[in-house]
C-alpha positions in Angstrom: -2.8 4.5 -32.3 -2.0 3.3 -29.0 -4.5 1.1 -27.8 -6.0 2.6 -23.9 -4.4 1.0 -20.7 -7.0 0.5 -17.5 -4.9 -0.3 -14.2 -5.6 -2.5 -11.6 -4.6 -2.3 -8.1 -5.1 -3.6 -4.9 -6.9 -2.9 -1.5 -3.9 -2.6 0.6 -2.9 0.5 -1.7 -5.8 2.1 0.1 -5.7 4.8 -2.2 -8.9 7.3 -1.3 -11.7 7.1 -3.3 -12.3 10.6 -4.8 -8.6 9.4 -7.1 -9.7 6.1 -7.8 -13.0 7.4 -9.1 -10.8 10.1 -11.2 -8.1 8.0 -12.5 -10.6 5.2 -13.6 -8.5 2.9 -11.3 -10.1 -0.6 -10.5 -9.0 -1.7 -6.8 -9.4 -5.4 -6.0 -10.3 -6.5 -2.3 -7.8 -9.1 -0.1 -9.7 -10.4 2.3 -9.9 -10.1 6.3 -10.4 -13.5 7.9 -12.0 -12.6 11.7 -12.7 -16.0 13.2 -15.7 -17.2 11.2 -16.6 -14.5 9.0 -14.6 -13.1 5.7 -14.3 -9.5 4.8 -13.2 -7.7 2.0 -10.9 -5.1 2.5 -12.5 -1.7 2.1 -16.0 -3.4 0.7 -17.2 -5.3 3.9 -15.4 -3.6 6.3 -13.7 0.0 7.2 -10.4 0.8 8.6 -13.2 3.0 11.7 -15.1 0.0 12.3 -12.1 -3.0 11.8 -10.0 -0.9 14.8 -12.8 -0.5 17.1 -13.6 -4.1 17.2 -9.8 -5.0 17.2 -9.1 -3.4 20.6 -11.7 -6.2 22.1 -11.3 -8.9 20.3 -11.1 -12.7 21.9 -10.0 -13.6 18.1 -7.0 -12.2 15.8 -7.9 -11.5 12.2 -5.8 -13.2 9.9 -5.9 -12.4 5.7 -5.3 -13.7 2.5 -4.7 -12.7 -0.9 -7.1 -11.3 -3.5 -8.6 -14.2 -4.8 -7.5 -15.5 -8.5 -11.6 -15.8 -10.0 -11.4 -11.7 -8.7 -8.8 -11.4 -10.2 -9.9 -13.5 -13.1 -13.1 -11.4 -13.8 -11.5 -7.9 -13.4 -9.0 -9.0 -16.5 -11.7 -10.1 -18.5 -14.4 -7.3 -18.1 -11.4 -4.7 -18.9 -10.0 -6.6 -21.9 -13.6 -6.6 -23.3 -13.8 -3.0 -23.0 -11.0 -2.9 -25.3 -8.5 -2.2 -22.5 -4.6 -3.5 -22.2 -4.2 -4.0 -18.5 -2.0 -3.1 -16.4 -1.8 -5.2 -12.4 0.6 -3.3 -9.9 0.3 -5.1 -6.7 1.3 -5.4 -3.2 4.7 -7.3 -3.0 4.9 -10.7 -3.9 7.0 -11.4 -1.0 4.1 -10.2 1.8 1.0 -11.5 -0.3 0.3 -14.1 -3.0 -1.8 -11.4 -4.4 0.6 -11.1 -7.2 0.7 -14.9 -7.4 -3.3 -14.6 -7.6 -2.7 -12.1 -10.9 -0.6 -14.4 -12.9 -2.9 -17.7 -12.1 -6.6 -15.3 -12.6 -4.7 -14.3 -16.0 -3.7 -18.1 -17.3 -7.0 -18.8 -16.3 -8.6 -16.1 -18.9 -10.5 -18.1 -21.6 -9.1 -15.4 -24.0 -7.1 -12.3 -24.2 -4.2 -13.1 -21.7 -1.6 -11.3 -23.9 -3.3 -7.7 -23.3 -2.4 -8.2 -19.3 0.5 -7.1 -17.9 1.3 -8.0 -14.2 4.0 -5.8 -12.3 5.1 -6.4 -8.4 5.8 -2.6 -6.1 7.8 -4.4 -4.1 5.9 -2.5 -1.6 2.3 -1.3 -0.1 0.1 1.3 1.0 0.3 4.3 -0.8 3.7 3.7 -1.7 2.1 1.2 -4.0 -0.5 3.8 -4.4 1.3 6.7 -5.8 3.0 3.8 -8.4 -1.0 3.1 -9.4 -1.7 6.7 -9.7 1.4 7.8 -11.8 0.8 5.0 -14.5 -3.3 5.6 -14.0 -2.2 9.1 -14.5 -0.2 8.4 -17.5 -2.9 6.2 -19.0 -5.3 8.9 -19.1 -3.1 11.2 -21.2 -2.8 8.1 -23.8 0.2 6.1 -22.9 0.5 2.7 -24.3 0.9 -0.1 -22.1 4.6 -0.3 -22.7 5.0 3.5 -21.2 2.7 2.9 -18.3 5.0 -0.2 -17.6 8.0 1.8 -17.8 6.0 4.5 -15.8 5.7 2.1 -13.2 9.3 1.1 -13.3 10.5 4.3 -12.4 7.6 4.9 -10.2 8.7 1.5 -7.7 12.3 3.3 -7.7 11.2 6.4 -6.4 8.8 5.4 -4.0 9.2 4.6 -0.1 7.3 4.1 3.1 8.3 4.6 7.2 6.3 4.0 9.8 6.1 4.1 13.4 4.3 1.2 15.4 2.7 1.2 18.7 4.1 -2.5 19.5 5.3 -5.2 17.5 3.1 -7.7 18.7 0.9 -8.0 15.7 3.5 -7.9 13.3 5.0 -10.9 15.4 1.9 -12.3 15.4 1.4 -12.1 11.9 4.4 -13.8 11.1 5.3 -10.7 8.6 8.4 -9.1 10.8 11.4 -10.6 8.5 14.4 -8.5 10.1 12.4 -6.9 12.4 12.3 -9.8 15.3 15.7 -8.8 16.8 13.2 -5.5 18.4 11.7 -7.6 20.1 13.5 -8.1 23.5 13.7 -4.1 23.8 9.9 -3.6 22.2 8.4 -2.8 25.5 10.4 0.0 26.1 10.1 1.7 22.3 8.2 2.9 19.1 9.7 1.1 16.4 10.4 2.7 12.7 9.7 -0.1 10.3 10.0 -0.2 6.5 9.3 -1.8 3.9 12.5 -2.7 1.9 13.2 -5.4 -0.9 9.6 -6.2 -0.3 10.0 -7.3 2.8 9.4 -5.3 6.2 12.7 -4.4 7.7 13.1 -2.7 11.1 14.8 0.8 10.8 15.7 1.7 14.4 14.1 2.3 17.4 13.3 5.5 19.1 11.9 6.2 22.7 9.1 8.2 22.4 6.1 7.9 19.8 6.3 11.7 19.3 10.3 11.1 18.5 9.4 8.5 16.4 7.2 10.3 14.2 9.8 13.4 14.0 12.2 10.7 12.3 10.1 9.2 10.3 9.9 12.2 8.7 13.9 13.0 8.7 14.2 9.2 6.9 11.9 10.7 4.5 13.6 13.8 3.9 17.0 12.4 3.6 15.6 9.4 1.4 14.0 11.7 -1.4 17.5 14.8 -0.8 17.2 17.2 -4.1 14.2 15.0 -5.9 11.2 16.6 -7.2 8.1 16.9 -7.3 7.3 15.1 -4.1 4.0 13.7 -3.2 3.5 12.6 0.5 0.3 10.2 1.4 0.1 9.9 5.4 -0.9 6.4 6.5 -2.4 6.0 10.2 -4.3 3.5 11.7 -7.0 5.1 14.3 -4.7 7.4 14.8 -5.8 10.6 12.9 -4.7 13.4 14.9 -0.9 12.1 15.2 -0.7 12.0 11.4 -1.9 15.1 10.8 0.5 16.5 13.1 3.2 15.1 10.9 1.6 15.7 7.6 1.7 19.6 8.8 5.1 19.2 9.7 6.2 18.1 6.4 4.3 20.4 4.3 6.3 22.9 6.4 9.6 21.3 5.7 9.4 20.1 1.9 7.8 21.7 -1.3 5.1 19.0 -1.5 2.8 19.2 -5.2 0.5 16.1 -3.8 -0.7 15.5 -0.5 -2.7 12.4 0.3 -4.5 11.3 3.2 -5.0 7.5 3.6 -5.7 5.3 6.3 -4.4 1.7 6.7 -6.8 -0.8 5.2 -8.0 -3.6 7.6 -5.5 -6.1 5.9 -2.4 -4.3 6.8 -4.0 -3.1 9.7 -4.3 -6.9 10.7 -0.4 -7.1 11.1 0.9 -3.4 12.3 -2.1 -2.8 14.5 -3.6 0.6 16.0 -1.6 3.5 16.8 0.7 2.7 13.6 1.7 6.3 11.7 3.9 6.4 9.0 4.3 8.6 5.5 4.4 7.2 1.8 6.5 9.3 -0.5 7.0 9.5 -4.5 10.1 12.1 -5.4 10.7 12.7 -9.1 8.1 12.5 -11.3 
């Protein structure tokens, strides 16, 4: 008798609530740092109100990690409900989340061999749909060592594009990697960013946002070619309407079994700002 698997996520996933209620996931906050004052992602504040007060503010959010005592807790509450765990986070190389899942598990007074900690390589709901498949597979009685594997194949058959208003915040943020040699031409065009060995990676650039969003979903299309099922998640940050517009497109274009609508948390929002629209795919199982 396999023994039940509870998986852990985290906040920049920003998978919608109704499926994290279904899939018994647990989501654990990173944290918004806005001059003075700390938020946690999703808990203390929204993606609605963290864009309204970014247009005017004097001060630039900066974030940090889930904290390892969160982290810490979550283990421990789940391993005493009998559960192996299961951590799939946000790449180690854009957050020390990860690095916050292996020091809250050697800091477990007991029980340390029952979690498992597993890096996307990736975020938003790219990392979402790789929560969701092993959630999913949990719930139908996988052992840990299927959900692992779950996940495995999950992180090679997920993606993410997405268009950004300006680079500035991604400059700012200090999270552009390949990306900086935009910047001279930024003014002029909507970037098509990625996220790519766990790293953001600059795609190409395109002149209008409309364009841009049209080839976001081509790089999608020609990424996933003859995989199925597909699941599509849009991501947009105050800028509903516009993903819409390509979510309808692409339900159009592709035989799509999941659609998911997500917005980008207030972490991630902190470094590709408003305007940003992009689409998170899983192709293949």
């Amino acid at each position: 008798m396999s023994k039940k698997v509870a998986v852990i996520t985290d906040s920049t996933a920003y998978i919608p609530d109704d499926l994290v209620a279904k899939h018994n996931l647990t989501v654990l906050p990173l944290e918004v740092i806005w001059g003075e004052e700390t938020f946690k992602d999703g808990i203390d504040i929204q993606p609605s109100e963290f864009y309204t007060r970014l247009q005017t503010a004097k001060v630039m959010p900066s974030t940090s990690q889930v904290t390892i005592p969160y982290m810490q807790e979550a283990f421990e509450r789940l391993v005493a409900e009998d559960y192996d765990v299961l951590g799939i986070f946000i790449s180690e190389k854009l957050s020390g989340t990860n690095n916050s899942a292996v020091q809250g598990r050697a800091s477990m007074k007991s029980g340390q061999d029952r979690v498992y900690i597993f890096d996307s390589e990736i975020t938003a709901m790219a990392l979402g749909f790789q929560a969701l498949a092993a959630a999913r597979a949990a719930q139908d009685g996988a052992s840990i060592e299927d959900c692992l594997a779950i996940a495995e194949k999950a992180r090679a058959n997920t993606g993410v594009y997405f268009a950004v208003d300006t680079l500035e915040f991604l400059h700012r943020g200090g999270r552009i990697g390949g990306a900086k040699r935009l910047m001279g031409t930024a003014m002029k065009v909507k970037p098509i960013l990625s996220v790519q060995d766990g790293v953001v990676a600059s795609i190409e650039s395109v002149r209008t946002k409309r364009k841009a969003h049209l080839r976001v979903l081509e790089i999608i299309k020609e990424e996933i070619g003859d995989r199925t099922p597909i699941h599509i998640a849009t991501l947009e940050a105050n800028a509903a309407d516009d993903a819409d517009a390509l979510l309808n497109l692409a339900t159009q274009e592709m035989d799509i079994i999941e659609v998911v609508r997500s917005q980008v948390s207030p972490v991630i929002g902190t470094h590709v700002g408003p305007g940003t629209v992009g689409l998170a795919y899983m192709a293949g199982l």
